[in-house]
C-alpha positions, 0 to 999 in steps of 0.5 A: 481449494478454498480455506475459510476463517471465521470469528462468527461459530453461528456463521460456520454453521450456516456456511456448512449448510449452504456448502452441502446445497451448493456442492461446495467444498473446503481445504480448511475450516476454521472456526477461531472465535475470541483468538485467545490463543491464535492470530490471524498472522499464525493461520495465514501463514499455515494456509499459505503454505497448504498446498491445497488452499489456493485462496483464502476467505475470512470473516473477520470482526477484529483484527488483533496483532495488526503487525502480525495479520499484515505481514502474513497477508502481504506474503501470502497475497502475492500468491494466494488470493485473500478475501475478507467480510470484515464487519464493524463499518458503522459506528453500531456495528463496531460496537457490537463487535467489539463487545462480541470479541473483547477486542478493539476494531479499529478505524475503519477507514484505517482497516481499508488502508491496512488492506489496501497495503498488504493486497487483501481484497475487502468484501461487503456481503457474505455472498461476495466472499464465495463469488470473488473466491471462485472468480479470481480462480477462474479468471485472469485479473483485469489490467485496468477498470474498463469494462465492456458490456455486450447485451441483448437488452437495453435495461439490464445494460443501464443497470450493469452500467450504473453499479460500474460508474457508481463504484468507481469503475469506466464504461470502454470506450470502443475504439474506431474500427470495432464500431465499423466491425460491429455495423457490419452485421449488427441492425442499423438501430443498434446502439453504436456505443458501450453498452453493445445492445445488440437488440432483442432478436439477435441469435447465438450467431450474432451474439458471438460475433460481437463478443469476438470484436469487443474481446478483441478492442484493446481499449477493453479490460474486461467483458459482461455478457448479458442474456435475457431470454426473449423470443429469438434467444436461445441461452443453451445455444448462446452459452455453448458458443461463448464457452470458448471465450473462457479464458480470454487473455489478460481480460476476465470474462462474466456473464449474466444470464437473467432468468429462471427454468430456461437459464439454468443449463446455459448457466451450467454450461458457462460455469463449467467452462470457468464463465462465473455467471450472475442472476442480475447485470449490477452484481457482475459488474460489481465484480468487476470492480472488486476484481479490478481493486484487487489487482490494482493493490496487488500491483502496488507491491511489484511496482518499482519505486524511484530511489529515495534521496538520502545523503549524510547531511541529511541523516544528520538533520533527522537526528536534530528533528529528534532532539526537539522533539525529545528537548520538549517532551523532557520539559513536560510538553505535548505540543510543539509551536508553530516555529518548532514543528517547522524546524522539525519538517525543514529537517527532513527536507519539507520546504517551510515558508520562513517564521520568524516569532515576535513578543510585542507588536514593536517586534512584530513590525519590525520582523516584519520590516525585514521579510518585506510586506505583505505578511501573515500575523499568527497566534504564538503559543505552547498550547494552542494549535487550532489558531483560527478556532480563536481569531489568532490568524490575520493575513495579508498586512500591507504596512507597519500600522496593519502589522501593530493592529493585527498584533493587538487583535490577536493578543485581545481575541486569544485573551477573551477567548481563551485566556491572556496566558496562552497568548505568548505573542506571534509568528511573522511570516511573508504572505505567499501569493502563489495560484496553487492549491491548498493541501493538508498533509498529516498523521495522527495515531490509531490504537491498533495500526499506531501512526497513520497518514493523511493525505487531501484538500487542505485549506479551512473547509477541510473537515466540510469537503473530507476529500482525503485518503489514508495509508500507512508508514512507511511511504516509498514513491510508489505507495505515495502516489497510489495514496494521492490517486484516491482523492478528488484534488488529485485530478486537479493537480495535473492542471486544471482551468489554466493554472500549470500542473504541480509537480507530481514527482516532487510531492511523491518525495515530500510524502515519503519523507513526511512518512519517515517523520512518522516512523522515526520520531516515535515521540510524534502523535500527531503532525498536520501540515496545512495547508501545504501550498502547491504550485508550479513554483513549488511546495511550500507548507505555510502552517504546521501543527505537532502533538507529543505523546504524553511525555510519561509514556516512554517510546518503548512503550508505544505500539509497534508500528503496523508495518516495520520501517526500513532497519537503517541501524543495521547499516554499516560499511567496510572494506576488502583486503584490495582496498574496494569499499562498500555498504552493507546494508538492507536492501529497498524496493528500488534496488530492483534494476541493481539486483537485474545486473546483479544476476547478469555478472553471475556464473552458471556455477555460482547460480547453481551453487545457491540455488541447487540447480539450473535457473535461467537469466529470464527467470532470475531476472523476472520483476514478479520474481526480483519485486518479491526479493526487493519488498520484503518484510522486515520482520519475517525476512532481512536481506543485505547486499552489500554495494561497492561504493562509487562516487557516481551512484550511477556506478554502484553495483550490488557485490553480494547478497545476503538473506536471513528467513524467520522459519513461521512461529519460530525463533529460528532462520534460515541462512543464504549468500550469493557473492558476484563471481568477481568478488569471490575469494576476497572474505566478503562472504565471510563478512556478510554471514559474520553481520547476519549472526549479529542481526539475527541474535539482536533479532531475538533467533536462537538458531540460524541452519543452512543447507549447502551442496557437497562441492560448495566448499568455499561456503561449508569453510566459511560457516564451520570458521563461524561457529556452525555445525555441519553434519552430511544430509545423506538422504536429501545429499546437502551439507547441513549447518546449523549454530546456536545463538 
């Protein structure tokens, strides 16, 4: 059941061999090399619709069409486990890899957020491909990363205990009453605490009742069970008893039977059982870990994100973003100053301390004059943007005598430094006093995955402390927050050592809107905003940094962007015969709780009417299901709802819904609409086909189809006044419609 893919042909070989050893078998194998001719997208998506592949292991060594190998993981993954070796993590190895493949390789920080984004699960060693296959078939994906330890040995517990807190994982705390459960039978030097050692003499007997009380602690997701053989341990005995506890719910279960000759059969009896067993306690607890990740990423894709905050106004604002950006390249430019790259974020709602810019020091004063004392004095130029690298920053100036002095040192410091010509006078800011943290928000742009961000502690130590993460655009609240929790400033956030907590949802907003910066301003090639001040006051960006792209590129030139952002030109809105109005739009990840009511208002007939037959409200409605029809690819699938229009948006109600699915390596799609019953009859159907025709033609489809029950009327009219075919299926009994674009 499992479907292996590698770029090595020499580690084919080897595999095969240890395949015949271990009895181990293979739906598909493939050996791609170069990738010449195929893509990691195109065999993705072929052993994702393999009926006989329930997971899928690469080893990979580049990644190519990154677009492509994104959007078939993500698709696949939510159904499929996908696990990869990738190699090339340092900086030797890349190279050796890239000579080996002709291709780039990429960052490899930046491939461990690309992974992280589409719910693939990365591997450091060949074995944990095999390992973490077989062990996400077998068990159910922990809820969290507490794991507990029951063991007849303290030694292999520390060792088991170490690898879980080494790779980021928790020791369960156990809670009250399993510590009163355990002292029941347990010996009174037991050790009363996670690791559960339940010393050397213990029997099956024994070792059983204390996986039933931990298994049974809700402050548990997941349990190691340790053997060494010793003189009272019966393995077989002991194996026999655990078997039972193979399939716990919601927590997986492994063991570590250590040993050789007398662990072999209880190891046998537990692997049958769907126990994966390990030889040494660190390396389950290892899995734990990568089982833990695994789940934790996939659960990124069906959580629920707030709805994003987007009015007119402020699609207006995104457009004058543009305009400077596209005013400087025109001139020749590649970087913004300081005052410009402010703007550009105050178009898009990031809060900017006030810049004002001053030519002389007289001007400087009396900007100065106007803010208010105390004030910042930096560096004004075209060219540089690294201002303290050249003595170009001078804070907290009380009066007009340290405001001219700060002014002349600059201009003398820039000038020896770096030259009088790049010195074109200053910024005059208001000194912010705020007790908060100094963040570092950013983007800069990779050659294969194009535009990446950042997210950290901020500040002038930030390259020494490199407390960051990175992700990729575009962000929703969700993947912002998911982006922040793997840094160490994250903890300090919720207030520490007396300061006040920030204000988490409002930075998850500002995130998602720096990240659509990134995805709309295509002539942007790098952005830093630090530090970004945050406090319980609020947020503020005191500095910020933007490069261009060398204005001889054209945008259209650039890499496409690594995941496709929300297709906000195929917006648009209209109106019923009755006068109700609505947006026709592409639907969002938060459109979820709309869709739920969506599914309630509809009829029996309705449903069966899309769905060729009977689909209960529960089924319809289950988030796995919904988050699947809500984050979409943009690329592989396009859904639009229309939305009646009210001013209350609490009110708004999706009307209908509209899909069109790319057939895998085709230029074809599949076409389907579902209208509320109230809304039937009134041409909305109609409309919503009409305005995917145009879309898939812009899209680059030759050929839309349709299959339609035989009492579904009303659709077969509404497609054959379109333009479509329709030809009676006899054998499959549904009305065939196909147009040509």
């Amino acid at each position: 059941s499992v479907g292996f893919i590698s770029q090595s042909g020499a580690l084919c070989t080897a595999v095969l061999d240890w395949s015949l050893r271990e009895r181990v078998g293979f739906s598909v194998f493939v050996s791609i090399g170069s990738m010449a001719d195929v893509g990691w997208g195109d065999l993705i998506d072929y052993l994702g619709d393999d009926p006989h592949t329930r997971s899928i292991v690469i080893y990979m060594e580049s990644v190519g069409d990154a677009r492509s190998f994104l959007s078939a993981a993500r698709e696949v993954a939510l159904t499929k486990p996908i696990i990869v070796l990738k190699v090339g993590r340092s900086e030797a190895a890349a190279h050796a890899a890239a000579s080996h493949t002709g291709t780039l390789t990429g960052s490899d920080r930046v491939l461990d957020a690309a992974f992280r984004r589409c719910g693939v699960l990365r591997v450091d060693r060949v074995e944990e491909l095999f390992d973490m296959a077989e062990i996400l078939a077998k068990q159910p994906r922990p809820r969290g990363p507490r794991l507990a330890i029951v063991t007849n040995a303290g030694g292999p517990g520390v060792l088991a205990t170490d690898a879980l807190i080494r790779e980021g994982g928790e020791l369960a705390s156990l809670s009250s009453e399993s510590i009163e459960a355990l002292n029941r039978f347990l010996p009174p030097h037991w050790s009363h605490a996670n690791p559960v050692d339940i010393i050397g003499d213990a029997d099956a007997d024994r070792y059983i009742q204390a996986v039933e009380v931990v298994a049974n602690d809700p402050n548990t997701d997941g349990l190691l069970a340790i053997l060494t053989p010793q003189a009272m341990t019966d393995p077989t005995q002991t194996a026999e008893r655990l078997k039972a506890y193979g399939r716990l719910e919601g927590k997986p279960i492994l063991a570590s039977w250590m040993g050789g000759a007398s662990v072999t059969t209880g190891e046998s009896i537990l692997t049958s059982a769907n126990i994966p067993t390990f030889p040494y306690p660190d390396s389950a607890a290892r899995a734990f870990l990568y089982m833990w990740k695994y789940s934790y990423n996939l659960r990124a894709l069906y959580e629920t994100p707030h709805p994003p905050v987007e009015t007119e106004e402020s699609l207006e604002r995104h457009a004058l973003a543009g305009g400077i950006v596209q005013k400087a390249r025109q001139a020749g430019r590649t970087t913004l100053t300081e005052r410009q790259s402010k703007d550009v974020l105050a178009c898009y709602g990031i809060p900017t301390v006030p810049t004002s810019e001053a030519k002389c020091a007289d001007d400087a004063v009396s900007r100065a004059d106007q803010i208010g004392y105390p004030v910042v004095l930096k560096l004004l130029s075209e060219t540089i943007t690294h201002k303290t690298d050249v003595g170009g920053v001078r804070l907290n100036l009380r009066d007009a005598e340290e405001v001219r002095r700060a002014y002349q040192a600059i201009q003398a410091a820039v000038s020896q430094k770096a030259g009088p010509q790049y010195f074109a006078g200053v910024t005059v800011q208001p000194m912010m006093l705020r007790d908060g943290y100094e963040l570092i928000i950013g983007s800069s742009f990779d050659d294969q995955f194009g535009p990446v961000l950042l997210f950290g502690a901020g500040g002038e130590m930030v390259e020494v402390f490199q407390d960051r993460a990175l992700a990729l655009p575009p962000l929703n609240t969700t993947l912002a927050r998911r982006m922040m929790e793997q840094t160490r400033i994250f903890h300090a956030l919720g207030g520490t050592r007396g300061r006040p907590p920030v204000d988490l949802g409002s930075l998850e907003q500002l995130l998602v809107r720096f990240s659509h910066i990134v995805t709309d301003q295509r002539g942007i090639k790098e952005i830093d905003i630090n530090p970004l001040l945050a406090s319980a006051e609020g947020l503020m960006a005191l500095d910020a940094r933007i490069i261009l792209h060398d204005p001889a590129i054209q945008e259209e030139e650039l890499p496409k962007l690594a995941i496709r952002p929300y297709p906000a030109s195929y917006i648009s809105s209209g109106t019923l015969p009755d006068g109700e109005s609505f947006t026709l739009r592409p639907i969002r990840p938060d459109d979820e709780p709309m869709m739920i009511q969506f599914h309630k208002a509809l009829s029996e007939q309705s449903v069966y009417y899309r769905y060729f037959g009977t689909m209960s409200l529960s089924q319809r409605t289950a988030h796995e299901r919904l988050t699947r029809m809500c984050f979409i690819d943009y690329d592989r699938e396009l859904a639009l709802i229309a939305v009646r229009n009210d001013s209350d948006a609490a009110q708004a109600e999706i009307m209908a819904v509209g899909r069109l699915i790319r057939l895998h390596g085709t230029d074809e799609v599949e076409i389907a609409v579902l209208v509320a019953d109230s809304f039937q009859g009134k041409g909305l159907g109609t409309r919503i086909v009409s305005r995917l025709m145009q879309i898939a033609h812009q899209e680059g489809v030759r050929r839309i189809q349709a299959e339609i029950l035989p009492e579904n009327l009303r659709m077969q009219r509404i497609c054959k006044k379109l333009g479509f075919e329709l030809r009676h299926d006899t054998e499959n009994k549904v009305v065939a419609a196909v147009v040509k674009l």
